[in-house]
C-alpha atoms as one frame of an Amber mdcrd trajectory, in Angstrom:
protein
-131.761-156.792 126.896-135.530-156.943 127.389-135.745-153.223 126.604-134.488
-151.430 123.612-131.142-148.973 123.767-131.814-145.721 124.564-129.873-142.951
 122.272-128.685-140.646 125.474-128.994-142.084 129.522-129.049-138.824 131.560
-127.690-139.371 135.363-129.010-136.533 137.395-132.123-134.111 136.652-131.205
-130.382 138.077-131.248-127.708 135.808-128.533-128.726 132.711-130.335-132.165
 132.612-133.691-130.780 132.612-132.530-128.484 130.066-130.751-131.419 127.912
-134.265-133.164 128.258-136.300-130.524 127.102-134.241-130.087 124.109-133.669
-133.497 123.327-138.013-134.016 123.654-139.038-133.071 120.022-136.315-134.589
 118.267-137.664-137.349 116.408-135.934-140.784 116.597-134.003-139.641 119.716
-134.679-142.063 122.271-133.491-141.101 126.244-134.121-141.332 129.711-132.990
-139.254 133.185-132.527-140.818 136.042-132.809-138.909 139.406-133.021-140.385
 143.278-134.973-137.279 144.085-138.459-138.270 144.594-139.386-134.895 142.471
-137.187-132.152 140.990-135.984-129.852 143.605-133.488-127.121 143.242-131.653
-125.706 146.619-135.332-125.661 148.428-133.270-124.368 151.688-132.173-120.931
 149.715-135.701-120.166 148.356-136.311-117.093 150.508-138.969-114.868 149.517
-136.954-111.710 148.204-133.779-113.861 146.278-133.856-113.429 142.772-131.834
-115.611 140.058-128.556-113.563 139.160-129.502-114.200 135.312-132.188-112.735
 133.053-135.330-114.549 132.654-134.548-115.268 129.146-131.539-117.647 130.603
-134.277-120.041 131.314-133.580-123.975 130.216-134.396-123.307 126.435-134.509
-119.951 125.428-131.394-119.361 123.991-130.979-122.250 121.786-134.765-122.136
 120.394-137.116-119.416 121.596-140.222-121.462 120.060-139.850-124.144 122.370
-142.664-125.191 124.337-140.657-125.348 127.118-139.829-121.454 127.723-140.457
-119.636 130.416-142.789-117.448 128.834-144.731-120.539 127.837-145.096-121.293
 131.455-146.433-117.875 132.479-148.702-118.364 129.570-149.952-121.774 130.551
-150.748-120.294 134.039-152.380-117.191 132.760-149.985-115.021 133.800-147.731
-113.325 131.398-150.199-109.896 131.492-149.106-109.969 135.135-145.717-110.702
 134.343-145.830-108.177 131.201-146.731-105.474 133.554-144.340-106.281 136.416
-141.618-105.251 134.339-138.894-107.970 136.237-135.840-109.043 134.447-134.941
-110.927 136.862-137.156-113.137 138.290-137.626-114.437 141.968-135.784-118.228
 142.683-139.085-119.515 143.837-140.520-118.739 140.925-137.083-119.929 138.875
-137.847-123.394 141.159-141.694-123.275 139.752-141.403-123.171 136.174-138.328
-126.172 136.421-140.808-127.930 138.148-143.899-127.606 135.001-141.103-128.608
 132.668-140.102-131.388 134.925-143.665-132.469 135.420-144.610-132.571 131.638
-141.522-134.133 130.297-141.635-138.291 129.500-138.620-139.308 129.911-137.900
-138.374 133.454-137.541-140.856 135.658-137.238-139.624 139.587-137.382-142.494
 142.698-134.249-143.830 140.608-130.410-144.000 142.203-128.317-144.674 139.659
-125.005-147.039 141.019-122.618-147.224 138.692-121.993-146.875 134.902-119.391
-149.674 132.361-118.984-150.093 128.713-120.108-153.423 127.696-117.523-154.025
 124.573-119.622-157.194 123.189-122.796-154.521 123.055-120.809-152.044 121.836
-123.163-150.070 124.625-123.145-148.614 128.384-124.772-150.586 130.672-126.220
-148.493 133.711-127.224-150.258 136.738-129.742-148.248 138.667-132.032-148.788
 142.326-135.741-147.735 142.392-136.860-146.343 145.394-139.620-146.093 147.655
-141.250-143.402 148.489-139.596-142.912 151.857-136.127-143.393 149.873-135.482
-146.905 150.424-133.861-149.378 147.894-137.176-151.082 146.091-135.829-152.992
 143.426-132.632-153.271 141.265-132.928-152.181 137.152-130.245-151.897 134.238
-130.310-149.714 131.183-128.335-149.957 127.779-127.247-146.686 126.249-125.217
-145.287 123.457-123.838-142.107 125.169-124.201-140.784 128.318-124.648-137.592
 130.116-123.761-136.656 133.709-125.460-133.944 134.863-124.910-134.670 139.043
-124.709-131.509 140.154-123.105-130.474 143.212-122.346-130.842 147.384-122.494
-128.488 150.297-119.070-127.440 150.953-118.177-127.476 154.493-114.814-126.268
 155.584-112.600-128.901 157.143-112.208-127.448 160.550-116.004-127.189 160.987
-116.702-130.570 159.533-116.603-132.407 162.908-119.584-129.869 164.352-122.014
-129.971 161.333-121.881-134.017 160.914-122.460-134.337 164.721-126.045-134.252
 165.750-127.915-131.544 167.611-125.104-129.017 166.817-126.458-125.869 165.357
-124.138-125.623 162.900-125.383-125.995 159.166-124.888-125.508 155.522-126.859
-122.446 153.732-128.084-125.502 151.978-130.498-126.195 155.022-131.066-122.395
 156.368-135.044-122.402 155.586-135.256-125.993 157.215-133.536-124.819 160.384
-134.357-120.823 160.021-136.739-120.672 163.202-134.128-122.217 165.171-131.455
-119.720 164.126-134.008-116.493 164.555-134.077-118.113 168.437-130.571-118.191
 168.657-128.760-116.113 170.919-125.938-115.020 168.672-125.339-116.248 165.186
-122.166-116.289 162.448-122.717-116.321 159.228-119.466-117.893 157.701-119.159
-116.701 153.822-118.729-113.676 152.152-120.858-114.711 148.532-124.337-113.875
 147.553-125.874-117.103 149.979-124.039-115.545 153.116-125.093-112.158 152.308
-128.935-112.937 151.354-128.963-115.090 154.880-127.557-112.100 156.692-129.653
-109.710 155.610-132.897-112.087 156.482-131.760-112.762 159.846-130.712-108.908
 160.233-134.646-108.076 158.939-136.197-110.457 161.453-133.897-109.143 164.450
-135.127-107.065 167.177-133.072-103.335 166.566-130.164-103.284 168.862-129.942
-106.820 169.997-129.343-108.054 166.853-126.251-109.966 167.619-124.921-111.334
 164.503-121.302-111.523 163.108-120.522-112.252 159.266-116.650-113.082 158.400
-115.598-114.338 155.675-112.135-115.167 153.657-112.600-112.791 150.537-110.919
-109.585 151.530-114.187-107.324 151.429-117.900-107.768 150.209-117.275-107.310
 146.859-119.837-106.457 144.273-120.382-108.979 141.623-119.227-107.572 138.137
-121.664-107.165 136.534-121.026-104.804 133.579-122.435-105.148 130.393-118.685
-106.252 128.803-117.656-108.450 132.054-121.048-110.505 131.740-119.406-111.469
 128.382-117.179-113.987 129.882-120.824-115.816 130.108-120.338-116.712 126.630
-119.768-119.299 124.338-117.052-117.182 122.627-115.271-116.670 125.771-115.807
-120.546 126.886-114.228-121.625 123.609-111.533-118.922 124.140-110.710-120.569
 127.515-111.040-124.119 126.306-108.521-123.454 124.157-105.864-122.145 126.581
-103.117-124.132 127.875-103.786-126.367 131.283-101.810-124.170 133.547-103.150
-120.772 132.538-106.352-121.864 133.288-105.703-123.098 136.319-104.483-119.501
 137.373-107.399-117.574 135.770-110.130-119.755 137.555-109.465-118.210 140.988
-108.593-114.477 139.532-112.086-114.066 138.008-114.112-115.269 141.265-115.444
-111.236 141.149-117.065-113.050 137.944-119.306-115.582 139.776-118.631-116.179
 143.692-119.405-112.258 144.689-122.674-109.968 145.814-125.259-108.700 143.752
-124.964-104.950 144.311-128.704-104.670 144.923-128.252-107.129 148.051-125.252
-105.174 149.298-127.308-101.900 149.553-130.441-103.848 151.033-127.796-104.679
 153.914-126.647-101.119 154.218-129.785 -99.796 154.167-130.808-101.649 156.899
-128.317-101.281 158.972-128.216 -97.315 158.599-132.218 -97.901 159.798-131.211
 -99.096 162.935-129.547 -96.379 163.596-131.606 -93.441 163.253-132.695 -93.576
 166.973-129.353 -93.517 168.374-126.205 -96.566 168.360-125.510 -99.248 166.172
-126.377-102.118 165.487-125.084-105.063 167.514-123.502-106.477 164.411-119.695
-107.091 163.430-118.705-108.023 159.307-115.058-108.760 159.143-114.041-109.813
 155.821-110.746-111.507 155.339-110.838-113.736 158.087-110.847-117.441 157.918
-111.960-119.921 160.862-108.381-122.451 162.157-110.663-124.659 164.373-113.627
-124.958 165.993-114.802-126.365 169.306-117.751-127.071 171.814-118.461-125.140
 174.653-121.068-126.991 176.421-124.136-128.579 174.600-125.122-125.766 172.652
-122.081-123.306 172.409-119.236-123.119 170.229-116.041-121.541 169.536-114.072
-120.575 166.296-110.513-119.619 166.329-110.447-116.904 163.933-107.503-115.691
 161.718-107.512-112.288 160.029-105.220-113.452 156.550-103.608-109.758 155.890
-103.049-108.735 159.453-102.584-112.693 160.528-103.895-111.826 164.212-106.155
-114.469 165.663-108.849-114.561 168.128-111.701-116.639 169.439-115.455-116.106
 168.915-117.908-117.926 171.118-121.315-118.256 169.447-124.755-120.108 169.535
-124.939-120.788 165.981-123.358-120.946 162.243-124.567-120.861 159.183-122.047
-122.130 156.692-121.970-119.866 153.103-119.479-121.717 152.267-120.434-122.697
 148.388-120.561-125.611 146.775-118.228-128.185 144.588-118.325-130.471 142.519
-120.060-134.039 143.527-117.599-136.757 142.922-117.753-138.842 139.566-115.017
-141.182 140.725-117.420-144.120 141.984-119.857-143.767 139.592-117.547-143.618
 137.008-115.280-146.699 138.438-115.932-149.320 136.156-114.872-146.942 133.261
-111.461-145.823 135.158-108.987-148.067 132.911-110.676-145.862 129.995-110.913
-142.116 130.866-107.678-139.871 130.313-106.503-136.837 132.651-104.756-133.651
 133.098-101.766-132.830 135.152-103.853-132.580 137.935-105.558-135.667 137.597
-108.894-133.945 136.368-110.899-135.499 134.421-110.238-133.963 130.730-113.425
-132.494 128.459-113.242-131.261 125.254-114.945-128.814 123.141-117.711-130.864
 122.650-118.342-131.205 126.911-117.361-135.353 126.338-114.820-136.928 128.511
-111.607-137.694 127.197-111.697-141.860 126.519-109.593-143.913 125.001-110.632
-145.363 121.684-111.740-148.603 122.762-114.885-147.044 124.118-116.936-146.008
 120.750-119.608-144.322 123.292-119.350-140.589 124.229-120.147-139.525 128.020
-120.547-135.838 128.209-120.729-133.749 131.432-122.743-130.782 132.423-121.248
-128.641 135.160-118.441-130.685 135.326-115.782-128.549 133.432-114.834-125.573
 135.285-111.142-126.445 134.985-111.458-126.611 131.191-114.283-124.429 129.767
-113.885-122.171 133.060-116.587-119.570 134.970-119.235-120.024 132.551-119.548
-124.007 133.818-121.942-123.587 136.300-123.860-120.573 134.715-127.436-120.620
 134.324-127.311-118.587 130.925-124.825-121.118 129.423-127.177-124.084 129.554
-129.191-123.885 126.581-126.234-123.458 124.748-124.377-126.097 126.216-127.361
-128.843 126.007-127.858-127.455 122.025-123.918-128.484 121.741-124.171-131.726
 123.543-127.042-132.348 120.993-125.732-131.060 118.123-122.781-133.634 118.550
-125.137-136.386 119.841-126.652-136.287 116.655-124.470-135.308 113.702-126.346
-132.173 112.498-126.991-128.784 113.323-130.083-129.771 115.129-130.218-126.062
 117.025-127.598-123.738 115.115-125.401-122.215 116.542-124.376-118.327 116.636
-121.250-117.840 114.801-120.602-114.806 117.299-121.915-114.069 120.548-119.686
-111.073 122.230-118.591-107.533 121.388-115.247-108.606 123.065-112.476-110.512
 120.696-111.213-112.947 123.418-107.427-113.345 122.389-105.258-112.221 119.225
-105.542-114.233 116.556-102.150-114.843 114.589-102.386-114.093 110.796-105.783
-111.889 111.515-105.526-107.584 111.367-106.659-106.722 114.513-107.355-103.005
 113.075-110.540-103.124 110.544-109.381-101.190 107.285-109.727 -97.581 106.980
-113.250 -96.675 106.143-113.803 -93.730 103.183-115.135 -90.163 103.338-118.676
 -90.150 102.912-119.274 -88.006  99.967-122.754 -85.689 100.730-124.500 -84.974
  97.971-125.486 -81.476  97.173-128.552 -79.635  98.011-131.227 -78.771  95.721
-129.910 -74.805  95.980-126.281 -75.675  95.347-125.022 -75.305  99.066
């Protein structure tokens, strides 16, 4: 080894990495490095549009949470750019995504052990070392393979983040060239192209499909609008997003759920999507407010949203035409759309960890399902033999469940990862974090004892 160990290897640098990092920077002794192909950080560039706003407070930013004198707050940031009088006065909660996208971007630019231009191929456990061995490629500036490097580590941390999902019947059309059919991923790269477009489907009913319709709707002429929006959910639901339901973004709900038996999770996952995968009310009534605009002279607008409907297949007419085969999943009628161009909503999930993670196959244990087990501590499940941990971020909805991919979980998650990392209480913890007691507790009242009669004293006239 012609370089010294590092303490923690990070593989991937979005937002849970960036927030490990930044965490991690003014521990002393710690030694670690990220490694991220991306030639800079970047986070979902294509759904930066001017008006989206990030669905959590500005106080879930990457460190807040776990320590609020960190350099590395948001509020530090508006303070470094003269701006938090501005920001003081604006009165915003919730802050805009660009601006989200802006302050990871100081961090990422200020932080030393970040190292972007590098593609990290594969990951083993050298037994002889006692110590991970991570082979990486540097790249070029224009993306190309440079040179080859390896790194030892102790532990690891996988932080890859996720993939465009794209619906298997519409696969064929977006990987084929020249099609206009792409993932909300891409809308701002293509978005002049779709405002040209003769008629356009928005496929999705979550917040992306929903902020994409209501920018195309904006930038529309009034009554040749020509847009549909279908999606599977059975309406455009509102996001929950009461006071008591945003406690399931908790750490006391996440350890509730750890603990929870494999096949009740698996069933509660897909019942709380209101939690996570619906519309910010504020978006919905942008969308009805426009389209109630358009029709104060007269009509409607030339616009159809069908929930519940899901596309069977999809075909070329001509060059630039295609059709979807449409299915409506409560009535289960079908019909045919013919349209100039789709925008897939269609989420995201999970990037693959198997061939990164080959070499350590023999090694890792997993459910039922085949899922790759995490415990409480967010480390894969290895056997013995390998005296490293490898922890995950954004890898464990199937075991901590919808608080996996939440912003507001991540300073909490990186304090745990670091917490364990190191042995000590590094960033304490809150022994209580919700109003709501997730679960009965055998052997614990549930009813808090009777409380006595406050006795009032008498007045200084004897009444």
């Amino acid at each position: 080894m012609s370089t010294p160990p590092r303490d923690l290897v990070g593989v991937g640098i979005g937002p849970f990495n960036l927030s490990l990092a930044a965490l991690a920077h003014p521990l002393p002794g710690l030694s670690t490095a990220f490694y991220d192909r991306s030639p800079r950080f970047t986070w979902h560039p294509g759904l930066l549009l001017d008006d989206a706003t990030v669905q959590v407070p500005f106080l879930a930013d990457l460190v807040t949470l776990a320590d609020p004198t960190s350099p590395w707050t948001f509020l530090n940031h508006l303070r470094a750019g003269e701006r938090l009088y501005p920001f003081y006065f604006a009165e915003r909660f919730h802050i805009r995504r660009t601006e989200y996208d802006a302050y990871c971007r100081w961090v990422a630019d200020r932080l030393p052990a970040l190292r972007f231009g590098h593609h990290v191929d594969t990951v083993r456990w050298s037994p002889g070392r006692a110590l991970f061995e991570v082979d990486f490629t540097r790249l070029d500036p224009d993306g190309r393979a440079a040179s080859a490097g390896r790194v030892h580590a102790r532990h690891l941390v996988l932080g890859v983040g996720t993939e465009p999902r794209v619906p298997e019947p519409l696969r064929p059309l977006a990987d084929a060239p020249g099609v206009p059919v792409i993932h909300s991923d891409d809308y701002l790269t293509h978005r002049d192209t779709l405002l040209a477009a003769g008629h356009v489907t928005v496929v999705g009913t979550g917040q992306s499909g929903a902020e994409i319709f209501l920018d195309l709707l904006r930038h529309r002429p009034v009554g040749q609008e020509r847009l549909h929006w279908i999606g599977r959910t059975g309406a455009f639901a509102p996001m929950e997003y009461s006071r008591l339901g945003l406690e399931h973004f908790t750490p006391d709900h996440t350890r509730y759920f750890h603990a929870l038996p494999e096949p009740v999770r698996d069933r509660l996952v897909p019942a709380q999507w209101q939690l996570h995968k619906a519309i910010d009310a504020g978006t919905l009534a942008a969308i009805h407010d426009e389209l109630y605009r358009r029709t104060l002279h007269g009509g409607w607008p030339d616009t159809v949203l069908t929930p519940a409907v899901h596309v069977r297949t999809a075909g070329r007419l001509g060059p630039a035409r295609i059709e979807l085969h449409l299915e409506h999943t409560v009535q289960h009628t079908r019909t045919r759309l013919a349209t100039d161009a789709v925008v897939l909503a269609t989420g995201h999930r999970p990037r693959p960890l198997d061939h990164l993670l080959a070499p350590l196959d023999p090694h890792l244990r997993r459910d039922h399902a085949g899922r790759l087990r995490v415990d409480t501590h967010f480390r894969l499940d290895l056997d013995p033999a390998v005296t490293g941990s490898v922890y995950v971020q954004n890898a464990e909805l199937h075991t901590h469940g919808v608080g996996a991919p939440d912003l507001g979980l991540a300073a909490w998650r990186s304090a745990t990862i670091l917490n364990h990392l190191t042995g000590r209480q590094v960033y304490p913890q809150p022994a209580r974090t919700a109003f709501t007691t997730f679960g009965l507790h055998p052997g614990t009242p549930q009813v808090p004892p009777a409380r006595r009669a406050v006795r009032l004293a008498p007045l200084a006239d004897g009444t």
